[in-house]
C-alpha positions in Angstrom: -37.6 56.4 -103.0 -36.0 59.7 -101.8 -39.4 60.8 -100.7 -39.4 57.3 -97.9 -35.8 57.9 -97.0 -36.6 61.8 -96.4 -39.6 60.6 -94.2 -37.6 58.2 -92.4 -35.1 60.3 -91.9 -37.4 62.9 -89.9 -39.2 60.2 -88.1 -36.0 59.4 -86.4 -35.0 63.0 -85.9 -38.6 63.4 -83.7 -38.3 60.2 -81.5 -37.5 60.7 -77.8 -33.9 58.7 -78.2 -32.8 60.8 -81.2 -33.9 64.1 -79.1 -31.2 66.4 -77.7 -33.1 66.7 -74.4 -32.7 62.6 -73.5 -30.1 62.1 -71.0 -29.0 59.0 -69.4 -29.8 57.8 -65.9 -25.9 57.5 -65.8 -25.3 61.4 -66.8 -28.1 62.7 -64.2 -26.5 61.0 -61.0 -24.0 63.4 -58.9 -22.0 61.0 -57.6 -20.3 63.4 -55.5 -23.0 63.9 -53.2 -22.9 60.2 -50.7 -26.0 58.4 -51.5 -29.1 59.2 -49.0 -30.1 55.3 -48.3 -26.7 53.9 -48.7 -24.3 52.8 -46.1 -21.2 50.6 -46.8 -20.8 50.0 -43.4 -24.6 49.0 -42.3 -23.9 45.2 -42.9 -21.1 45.3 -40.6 -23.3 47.2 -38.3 -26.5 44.7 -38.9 -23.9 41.6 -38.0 -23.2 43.7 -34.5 -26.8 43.8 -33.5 -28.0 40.6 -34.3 -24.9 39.1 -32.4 -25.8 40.9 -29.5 -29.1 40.4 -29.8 -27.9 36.6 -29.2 -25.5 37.1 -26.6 -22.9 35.5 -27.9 -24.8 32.3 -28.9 -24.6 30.5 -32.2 -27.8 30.3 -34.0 -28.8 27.5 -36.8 -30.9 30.5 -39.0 -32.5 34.0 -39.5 -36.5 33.3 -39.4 -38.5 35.6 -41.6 -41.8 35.6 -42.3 -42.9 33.6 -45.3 -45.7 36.2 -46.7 -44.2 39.8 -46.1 -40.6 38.6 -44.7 -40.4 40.4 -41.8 -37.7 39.2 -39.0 -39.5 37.0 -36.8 -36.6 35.3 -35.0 -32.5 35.4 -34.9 -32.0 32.5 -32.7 -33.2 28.9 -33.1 -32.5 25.5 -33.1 -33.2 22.9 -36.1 -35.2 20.1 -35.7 -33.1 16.8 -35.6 -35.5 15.1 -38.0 -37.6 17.6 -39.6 -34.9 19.7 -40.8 -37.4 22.5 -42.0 -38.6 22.9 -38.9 -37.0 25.5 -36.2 -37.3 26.1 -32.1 -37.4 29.5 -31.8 -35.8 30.6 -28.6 -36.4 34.1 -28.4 -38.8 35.7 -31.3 -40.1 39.2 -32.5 -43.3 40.5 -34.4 -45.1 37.5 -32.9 -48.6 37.0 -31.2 -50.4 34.4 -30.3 -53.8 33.1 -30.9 -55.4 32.1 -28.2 -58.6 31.6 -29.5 -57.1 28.9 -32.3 -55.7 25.7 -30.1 -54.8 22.1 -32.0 -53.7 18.9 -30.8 -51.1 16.8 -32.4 -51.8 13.3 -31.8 -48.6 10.6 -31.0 -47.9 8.0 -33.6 -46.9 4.9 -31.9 -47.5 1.7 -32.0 -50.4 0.0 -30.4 -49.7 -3.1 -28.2 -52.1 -5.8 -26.5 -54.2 -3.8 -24.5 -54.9 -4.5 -20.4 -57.3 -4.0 -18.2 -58.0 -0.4 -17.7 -55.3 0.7 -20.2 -58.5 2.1 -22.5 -58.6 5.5 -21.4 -55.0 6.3 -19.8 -54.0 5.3 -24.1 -56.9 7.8 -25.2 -55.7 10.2 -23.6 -51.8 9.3 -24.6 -53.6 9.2 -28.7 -55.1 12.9 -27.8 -51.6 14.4 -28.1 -49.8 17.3 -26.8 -51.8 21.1 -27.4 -50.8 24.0 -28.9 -51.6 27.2 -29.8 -50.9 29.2 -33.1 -48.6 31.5 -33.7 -49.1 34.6 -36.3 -46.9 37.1 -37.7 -48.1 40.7 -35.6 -47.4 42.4 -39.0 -49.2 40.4 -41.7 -51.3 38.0 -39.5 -50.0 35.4 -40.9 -50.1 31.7 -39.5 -45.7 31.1 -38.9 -45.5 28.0 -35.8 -47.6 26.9 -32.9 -46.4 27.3 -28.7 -47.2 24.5 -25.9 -50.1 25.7 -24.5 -48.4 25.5 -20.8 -45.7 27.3 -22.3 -45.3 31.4 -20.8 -44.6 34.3 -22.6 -41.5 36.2 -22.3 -43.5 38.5 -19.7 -44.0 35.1 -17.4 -41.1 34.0 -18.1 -39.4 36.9 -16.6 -41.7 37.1 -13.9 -41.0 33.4 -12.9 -37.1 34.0 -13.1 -37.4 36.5 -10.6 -39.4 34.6 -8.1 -37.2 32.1 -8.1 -34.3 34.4 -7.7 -35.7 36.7 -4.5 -36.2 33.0 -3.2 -32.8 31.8 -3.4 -31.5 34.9 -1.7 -34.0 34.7 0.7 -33.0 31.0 1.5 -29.2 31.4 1.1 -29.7 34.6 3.6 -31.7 32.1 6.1 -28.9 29.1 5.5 -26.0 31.7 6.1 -27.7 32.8 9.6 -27.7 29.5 10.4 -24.3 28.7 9.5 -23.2 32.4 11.4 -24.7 30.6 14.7 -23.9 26.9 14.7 -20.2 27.8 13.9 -20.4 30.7 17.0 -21.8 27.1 19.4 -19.2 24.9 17.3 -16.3 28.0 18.4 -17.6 28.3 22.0 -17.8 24.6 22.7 -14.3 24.4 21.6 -13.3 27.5 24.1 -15.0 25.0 26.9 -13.4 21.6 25.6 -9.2 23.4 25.7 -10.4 24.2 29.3 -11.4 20.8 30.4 -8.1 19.2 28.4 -6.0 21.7 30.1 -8.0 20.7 33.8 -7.3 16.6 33.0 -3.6 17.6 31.7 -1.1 16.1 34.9 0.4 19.3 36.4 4.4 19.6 35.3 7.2 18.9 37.3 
């Protein structure tokens, strides 16, 4: 009996948690050196860039990829009936696959049909089309994009068309308003004179 207790007693003498050279995780941190990938302050800091990222818009979620979670959009809007379903407004780490289309046909009822009302409702039952949309990281498949819709880049482009235009008409429309109000100021120079002729001399 003395011999088992003796062996017992050295078995637990050799194992790794009886050892003098174990320490704890606890005893090997210096926590007087600031921790190199911690920051009490970055969620503060995160909250900063994401609301000016938005402008100062309210947005109804963060949209993250589904497969490797990377940030793919910080404002959207939900869908009024689908509520698991978002319109991103402005998104990140996102391409588009324009070799992939699909059509989403409209569910609606069908009424009597008239004369030549075949193929305008065909093409009604064909459906608006749309084109995939892929995570740029992990490829994968995250919404789909109106196939009319632009990109950001054509979007931008379009926006300043439009705005060189409107300076370019309000320009034209204020030269036009500098010279009918020069007529309007010399026709009232001429009109005082011909009052002033017709007024009966004083006496």
């Amino acid at each position: 009996m003395n011999n088992k207790d003796e062996q017992h007693r050295e078995e637990r003498e050799e194992s790794p948690s009886h050892s003098q050279q174990t320490v704890s995780d606890d005893d090997e941190i210096d926590y007087s050196v600031k921790p190199e990938f911690y920051d009490s302050e970055l969620d503060d800091k995160d909250e900063l860039w994401v609301q000016k990222k938005r402008g100062g818009r309210t947005s109804d979620a963060i949209l993250n990829c589904p497969a490797c979670f990377t940030t793919l959009c910080l404002d959207c809007q939900r869908h009024e009936k689908n509520v698991t379903q978002y319109r991103a407004m402005f998104v990140v780490n996102c391409k588009i696959k324009s070799e992939q289309v699909a059509q989403l046909g409209n569910k609606r009822k069908r009424g009597k049909k008239g004369r030549g009302s075949g193929a305008a409702e065909a093409d009604s039952d064909m459906g608006e089309t749309y084109k995939h949309v892929c995570c740029s990281v992990c490829s994968t498949d995250v919404g789909v994009i109106d196939e009319d819709e632009k990109t950001m880049t054509e979007g931008k482009d379009y926006c300043e068309r439009k705005i060189n235009l409107l300076k370019s008409n309000y320009e034209q429309l204020l030269d036009v308003a500098t010279k009918k109000k020069s007529i309007a100021d010399e026709t009232g120079v001429i009109l005082q004179a011909k009052l002033r002729q017709l007024a009966p001399p004083a006496q």
